[in-house]
N, C-alpha and C positions, 0 to 999 in steps of 0.2 A: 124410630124411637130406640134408644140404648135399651140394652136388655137390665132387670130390675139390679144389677149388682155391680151394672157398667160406671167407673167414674162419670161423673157429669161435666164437661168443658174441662177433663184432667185436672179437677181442683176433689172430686172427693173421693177420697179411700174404699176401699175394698168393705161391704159390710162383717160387722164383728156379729157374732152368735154370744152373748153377756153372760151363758151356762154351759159352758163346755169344758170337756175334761182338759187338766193341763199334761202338755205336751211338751217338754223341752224342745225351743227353737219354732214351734209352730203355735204355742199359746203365752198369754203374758195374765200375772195375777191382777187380780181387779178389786178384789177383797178378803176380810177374813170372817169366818162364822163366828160369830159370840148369841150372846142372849140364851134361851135355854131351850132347850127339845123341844118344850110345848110351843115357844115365841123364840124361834132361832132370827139375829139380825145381825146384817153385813156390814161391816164398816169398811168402806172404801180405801185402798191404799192412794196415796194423795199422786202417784203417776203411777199407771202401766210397769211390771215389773218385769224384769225377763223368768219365764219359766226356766230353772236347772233341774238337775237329777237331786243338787243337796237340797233343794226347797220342798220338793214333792217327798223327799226321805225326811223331813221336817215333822209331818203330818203324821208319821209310824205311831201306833199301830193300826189308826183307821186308815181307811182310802183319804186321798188329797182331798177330794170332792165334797166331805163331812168339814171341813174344818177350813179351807180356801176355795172361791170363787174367781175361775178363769172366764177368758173372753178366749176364740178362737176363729174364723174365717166363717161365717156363716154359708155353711153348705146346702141351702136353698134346697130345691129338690129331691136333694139327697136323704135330708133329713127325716123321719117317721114326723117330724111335730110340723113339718112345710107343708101348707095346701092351700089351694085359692089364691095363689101367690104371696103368701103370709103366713108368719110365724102364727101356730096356734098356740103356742105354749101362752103367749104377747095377747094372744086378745083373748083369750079366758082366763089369764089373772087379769085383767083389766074388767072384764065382767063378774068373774066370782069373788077375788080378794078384794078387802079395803082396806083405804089405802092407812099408810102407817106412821106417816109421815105431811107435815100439812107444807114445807118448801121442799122442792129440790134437792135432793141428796146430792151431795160433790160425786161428780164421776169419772175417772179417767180416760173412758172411751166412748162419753155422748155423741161426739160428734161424726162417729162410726158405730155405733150402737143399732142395731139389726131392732130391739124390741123401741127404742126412742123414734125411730125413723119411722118408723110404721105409727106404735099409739102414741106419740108423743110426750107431753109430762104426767100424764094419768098412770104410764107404765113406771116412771118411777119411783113416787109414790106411793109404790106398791111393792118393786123392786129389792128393799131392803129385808122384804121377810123368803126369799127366794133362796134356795137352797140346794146346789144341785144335786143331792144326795140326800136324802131325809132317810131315816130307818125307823119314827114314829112319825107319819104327817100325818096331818088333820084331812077331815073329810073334806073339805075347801081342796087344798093341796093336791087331795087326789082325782078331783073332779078338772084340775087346773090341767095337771097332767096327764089321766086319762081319758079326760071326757066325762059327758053326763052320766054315764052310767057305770061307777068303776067297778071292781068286783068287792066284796063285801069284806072289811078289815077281820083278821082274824083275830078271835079272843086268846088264843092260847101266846105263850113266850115268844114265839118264833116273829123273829124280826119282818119286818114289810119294808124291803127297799124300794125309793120309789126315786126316778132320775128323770131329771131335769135337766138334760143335755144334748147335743148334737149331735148328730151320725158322723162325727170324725172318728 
């Protein structure tokens, strides 16, 4: 058996990680954040863009990651959110989020899409409230991200970054 990330008959691509930071040459944009802090939502760019230096200097004065969502090589193993041979970021929004959308969002990399391949249409669905950089998420969000038991949001100003992305 091909190992989980091997082409299949050399017909299918290398899988995409759908939250990873972008990387000139090594990631391509896949949406943009709109909607608002409480209900942040992605709109898809209608093809894969190439990541540059001027596009990520676009995003100033946040990080790229608040404001654009890349896709990058899913680094399996590698990754803190890989285990059981699966994305966990992909099956606990698919168990804690609902969903946001009731068709199919357009995507430009479903059909290398690391979180599609594994939970199928459920994950997108869900998909468009995902954000790889949040600095208010909701307790949903953080249980997506850290698990059942995350640590306790703090009341004071001070920002809560919470990321949703690969170990690239």
């Amino acid at each position: 058996m091909p190992p989980r990330n091997a082409p299949v008959g050399g017909s299918s691509p290398e899988l995409l990680c759908p939250s990873a930071r972008g990387h000139p040459g090594a990631s391509v944009l896949i949406g943009v954040v709109g909607g608002t802090p409480e209900a942040p939502r992605i709109t898809p760019t209608v093809a894969a863009l190439e990541v540059t230096p001027e596009l990520l200097a676009l995003a100033a004065p946040v990080s790229p990651t608040e404001v654009f969502r890349f896709a990058s090589s899913c680094q399996g193993c590698a990754c803190p959110h890989f285990s059981n041979d699966a994305c966990q970021l992909a099956v606990r929004s698919v168990e804690i989020l609902s969903e946001v959308t009731d068709k199919l969002p357009h995507c430009a990399i479903r059909p290398q899409c690391r979180w599609f391949r594994q939970e199928g249409p459920a994950i997108c669905r869900r998909c468009p409230q995902i954000v790889t950089d949040q600095y208010r998420p909701s307790e949903e969000m953080l249980r997506v991200v850290l698990g059942e038991n995350p640590p306790p949001l703090e009341v004071s100003p001070k920002q809560t970054e919470v990321s949703v992305h690969s170990a690239d």
